[in-house]
C-alpha positions in Angstrom: 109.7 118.4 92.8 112.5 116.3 93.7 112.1 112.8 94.9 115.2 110.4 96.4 114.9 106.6 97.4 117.0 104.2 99.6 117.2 100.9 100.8 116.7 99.8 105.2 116.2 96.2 106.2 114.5 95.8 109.5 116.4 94.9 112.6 115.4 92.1 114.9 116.0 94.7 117.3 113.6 97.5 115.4 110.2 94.6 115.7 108.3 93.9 118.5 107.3 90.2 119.5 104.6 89.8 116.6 108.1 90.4 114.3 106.2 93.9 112.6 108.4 96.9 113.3 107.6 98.8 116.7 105.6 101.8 115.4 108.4 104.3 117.2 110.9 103.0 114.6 109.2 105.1 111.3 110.9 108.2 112.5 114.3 107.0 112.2 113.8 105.3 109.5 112.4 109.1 108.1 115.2 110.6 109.3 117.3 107.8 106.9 115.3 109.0 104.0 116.0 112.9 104.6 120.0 112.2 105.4 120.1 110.0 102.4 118.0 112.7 99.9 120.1 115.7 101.3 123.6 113.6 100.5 122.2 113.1 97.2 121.8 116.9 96.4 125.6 116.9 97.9 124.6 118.3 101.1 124.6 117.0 104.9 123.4 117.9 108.1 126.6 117.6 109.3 128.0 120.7 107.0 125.1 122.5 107.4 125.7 122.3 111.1 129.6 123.0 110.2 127.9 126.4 108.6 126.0 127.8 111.2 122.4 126.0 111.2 120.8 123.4 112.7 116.6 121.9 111.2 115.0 120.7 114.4 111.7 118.5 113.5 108.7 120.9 114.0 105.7 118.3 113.2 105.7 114.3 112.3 103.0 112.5 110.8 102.7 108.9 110.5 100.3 106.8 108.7 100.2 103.0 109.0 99.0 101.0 106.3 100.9 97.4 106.3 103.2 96.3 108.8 106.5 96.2 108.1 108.4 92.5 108.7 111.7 91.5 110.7 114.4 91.2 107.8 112.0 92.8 104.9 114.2 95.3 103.0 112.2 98.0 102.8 112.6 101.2 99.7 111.6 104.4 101.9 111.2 107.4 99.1 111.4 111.1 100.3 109.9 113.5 98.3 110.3 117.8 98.3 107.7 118.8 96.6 108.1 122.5 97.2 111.5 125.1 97.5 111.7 125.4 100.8 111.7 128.8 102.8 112.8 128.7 106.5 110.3 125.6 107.0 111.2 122.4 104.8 108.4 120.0 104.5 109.6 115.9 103.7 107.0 113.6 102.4 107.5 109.7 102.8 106.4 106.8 101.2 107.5 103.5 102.6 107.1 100.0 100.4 107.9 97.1 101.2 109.7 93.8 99.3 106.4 93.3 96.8 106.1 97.0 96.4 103.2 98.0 98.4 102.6 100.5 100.2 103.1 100.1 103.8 103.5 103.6 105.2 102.9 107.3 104.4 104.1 110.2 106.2 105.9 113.7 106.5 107.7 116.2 108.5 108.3 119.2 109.3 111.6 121.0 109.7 112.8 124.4 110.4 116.1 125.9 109.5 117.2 127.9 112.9 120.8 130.0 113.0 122.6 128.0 115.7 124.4 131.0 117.0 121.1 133.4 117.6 118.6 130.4 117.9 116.2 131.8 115.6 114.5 130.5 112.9 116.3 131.2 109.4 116.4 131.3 105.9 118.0 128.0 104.0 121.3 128.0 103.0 122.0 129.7 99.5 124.1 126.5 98.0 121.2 124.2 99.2 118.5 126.2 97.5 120.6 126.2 94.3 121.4 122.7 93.8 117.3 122.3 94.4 116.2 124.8 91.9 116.8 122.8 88.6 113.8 120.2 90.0 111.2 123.0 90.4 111.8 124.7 87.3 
């Protein structure tokens, strides 16, 4: 298993008029947690783009618990808990100044060859710098 954590405070912009954060605004800050976990392994979207493949969001969920506050610095922590094969599946955790739990959730990606549009396998160097967790 391999588990990465990062920091977001909530825009002004990202809250609706009771100051929680509009419910649409979870994905992104998601896709924060996954940039930030794969650039921890040494890897980006951008190179794996550079190399051929593309991971288009299959499936979201999103579970709210608390709401999350204009100018609260929340800790959003992505976990893998599996090797991935040509899906990758994210889980998220989402707490909130005091440490609760605010929000839960996951995706679902799929690694697709940019040049034949097809679903593929992950990159070799991704898979090895994973391996070491999930021994």
């Amino acid at each position: 298993m391999y588990s990465h954590s990062t920091k977001i405070r909530v825009r002004y912009a990202e809250t609706d008029q009771m100051g929680y954060m509009y419910y649409g605004n979870y994905a992104q800050y998601y896709e924060v947690g996954r940039v930030e976990m794969l650039r921890s392994l040494g890897m980006t979207y951008k190179s794996m783009e550079e190399s051929g493949i593309m991971l288009p969001v299959l499936e979201l969920h999103c579970k709210f618990i608390r709401p999350a506050r204009y100018d609260e610095e929340l800790t959003v922590t992505t976990t893998l808990k599996k090797i991935p094969g040509v899906r990758i599946f994210f889980e998220y955790e989402l707490f909130n100044e005091q440490l609760e739990l605010i929000n839960m959730g996951s995706t679902t990606l799929v690694f697709v060859d940019m040049e034949k549009n097809k679903p593929t396998q992950p990159p070799a160097d991704f898979i090895e710098r994973l391996k070491k967790y999930f021994e």
